[in-house]
C-alpha positions as CSV (number, residue, x, y, z in Angstrom):
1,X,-25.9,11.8,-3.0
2,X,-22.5,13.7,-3.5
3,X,-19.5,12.1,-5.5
4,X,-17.4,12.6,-2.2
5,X,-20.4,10.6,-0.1
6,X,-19.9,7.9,-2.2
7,X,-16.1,7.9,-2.4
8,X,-15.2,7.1,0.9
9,X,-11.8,6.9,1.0
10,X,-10.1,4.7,4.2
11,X,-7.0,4.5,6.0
12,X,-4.7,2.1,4.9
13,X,-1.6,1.0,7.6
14,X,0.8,-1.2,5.1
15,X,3.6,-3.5,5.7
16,X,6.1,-4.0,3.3
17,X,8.6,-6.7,4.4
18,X,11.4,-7.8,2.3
19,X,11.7,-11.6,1.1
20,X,15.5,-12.0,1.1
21,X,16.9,-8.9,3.7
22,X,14.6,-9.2,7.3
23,X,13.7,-5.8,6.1
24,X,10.5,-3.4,7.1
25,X,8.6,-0.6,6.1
26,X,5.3,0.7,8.1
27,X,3.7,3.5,6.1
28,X,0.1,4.8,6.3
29,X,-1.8,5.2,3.0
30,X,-5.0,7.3,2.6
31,X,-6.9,5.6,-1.3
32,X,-10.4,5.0,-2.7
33,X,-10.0,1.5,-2.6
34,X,-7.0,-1.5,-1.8
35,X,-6.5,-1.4,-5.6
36,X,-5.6,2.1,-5.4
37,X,-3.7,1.5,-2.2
38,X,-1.6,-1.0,-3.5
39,X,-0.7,1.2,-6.8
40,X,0.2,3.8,-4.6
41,X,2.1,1.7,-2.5
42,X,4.6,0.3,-5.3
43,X,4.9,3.7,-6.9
44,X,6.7,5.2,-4.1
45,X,8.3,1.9,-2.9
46,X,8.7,0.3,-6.2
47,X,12.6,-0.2,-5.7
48,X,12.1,-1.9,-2.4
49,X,9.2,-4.3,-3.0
50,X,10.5,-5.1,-7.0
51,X,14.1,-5.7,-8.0
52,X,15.6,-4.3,-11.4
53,X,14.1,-7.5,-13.4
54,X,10.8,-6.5,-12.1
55,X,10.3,-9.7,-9.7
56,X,8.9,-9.0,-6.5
57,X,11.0,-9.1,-3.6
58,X,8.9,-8.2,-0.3
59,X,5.4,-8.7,0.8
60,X,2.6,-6.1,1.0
61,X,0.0,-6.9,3.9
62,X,-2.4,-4.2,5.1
63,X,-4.8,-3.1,7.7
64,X,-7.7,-1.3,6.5
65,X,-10.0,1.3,8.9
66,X,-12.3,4.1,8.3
67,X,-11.2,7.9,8.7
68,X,-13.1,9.2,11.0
């Protein structure tokens, strides 16, 4: 077995909705795993889902499904 057959990476269809402002982002996220997923998730949206003292300030949900 092949390091990319057991890597399977998935879709990811994330929701980030904000606590305070009725605020929401849809974005699709291809990652390993919902770990990586998420790390990806608040490294490109880090200013909308953390304020500047680092406390979150929106909710990440997600949908998971396998590419095909």
């Amino acid at each position: 077995m092949t390091y990319a057959q057991t890597q399977k990476r998935k879709r990811y269809v994330v929701t980030i909705k904000g606590k305070v402002l009725e605020e929401q982002t849809v974005i699709v996220i291809i990652a390993n795993s919902p770990e990586n997923m998420r790390a990806m998730a608040e490294k490109l949206f880090r200013n909308v889902i953390f304020d500047n003292n680092g406390i979150p300030r929106a909710d990440i949900t997600y949908v998971e499904s396998e590419l095909l």
